[in-house]
N, C-alpha and C positions, 0 to 999 in steps of 0.2 A: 431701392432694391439692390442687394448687394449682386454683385457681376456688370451690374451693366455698366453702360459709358453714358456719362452726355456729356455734350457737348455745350460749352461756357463761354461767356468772353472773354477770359483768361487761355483760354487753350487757343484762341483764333487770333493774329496780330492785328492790330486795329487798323493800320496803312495800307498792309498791302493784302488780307482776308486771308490769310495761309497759316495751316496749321503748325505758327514756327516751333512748336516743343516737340513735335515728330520729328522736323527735318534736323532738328539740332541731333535729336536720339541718333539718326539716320549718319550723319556726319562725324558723329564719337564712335560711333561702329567699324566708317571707313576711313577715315583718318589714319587709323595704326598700319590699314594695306594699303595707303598710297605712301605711307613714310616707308612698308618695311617690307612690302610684296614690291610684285611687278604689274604688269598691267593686263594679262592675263587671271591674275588672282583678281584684280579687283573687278574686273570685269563680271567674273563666274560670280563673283558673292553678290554685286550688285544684282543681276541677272533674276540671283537666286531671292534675295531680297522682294525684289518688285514681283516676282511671282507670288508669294506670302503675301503680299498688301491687294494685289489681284485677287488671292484666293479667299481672302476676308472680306473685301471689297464684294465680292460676288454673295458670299456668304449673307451677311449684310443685307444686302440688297432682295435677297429670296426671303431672307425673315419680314422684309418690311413690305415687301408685295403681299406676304399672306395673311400678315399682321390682320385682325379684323377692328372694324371702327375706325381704322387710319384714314383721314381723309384726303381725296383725290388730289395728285397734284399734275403741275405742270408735264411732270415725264412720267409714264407709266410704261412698264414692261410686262410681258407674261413672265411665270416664275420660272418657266424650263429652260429660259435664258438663262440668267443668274445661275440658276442649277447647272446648266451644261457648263458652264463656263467655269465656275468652282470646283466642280468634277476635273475637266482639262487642265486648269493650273497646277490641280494636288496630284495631279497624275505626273504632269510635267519637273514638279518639285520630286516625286518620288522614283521619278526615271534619275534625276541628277545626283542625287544623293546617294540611289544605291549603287552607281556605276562608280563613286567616289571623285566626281569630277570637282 
C-alpha cells in the first residue's frame, strides 16, 4: 500500500530493540544546534521535535484502536485518549510556532 509504514527488521537494531534509523535522523537534525546554537535553541527544537513524534504517536495509536479486525492486544485504550492527546500536542506545536519561539 503506498503511504504506509511497516515496520522491518532492518529499521529495529537487533541488540538493543530501538528504532536506531530514527534516532540517527534525530541526531543529524541536532547535531548542527549543538555545534552552532546555544542551549536555549537546542532545547526549543528538541521540545518542539518530541511534540511532532507525540503527535503522530497519538495519531497512530487512534488509527489503530479504530482499525476494524485488528486483534486484541496486551494494551488497549479508548480512542478519545489518543484523540485528546494528539489534539493537545498539535495545539501545543501550533502555540510555539506561531509565537516564533
Amino acid at each position: 500500500m503506498i503511504g504506509s509504514i511497516t515496520l522491518t527488521a532492518r529499521n529495529i537494531h537487533a541488540r538493543t530493540r530501538t528504532p536506531h534509523l530514527a534516532v540517527a535522523c534525530l541526531a543529524a537534525i541536532l547535531a548542527p544546534l549543538v555545534v552552532l546554537g546555544n542551549i536555549s535553541l537546542l532545547a526549543s527544537a528538541t521540545v518542539l521535535m518530541l511534540r511532532v513524534v507525540f503527535t503522530v504517536m497519538n495519531g497512530a495509536l487512534f488509527i489503530l484502536s479504530r482499525r476494524t479486525g485488528e486483534p486484541q492486544g496486551s494494551f488497549e485504550v479508548w480512542p478519545i485518549v489518543p484523540l485528546m492527546g494528539g489534539i493537545v500536542c498539535l495545539a501545543l506545536i501550533v502555540v510555539r510556532v506561531s509565537t516564533g519561539d
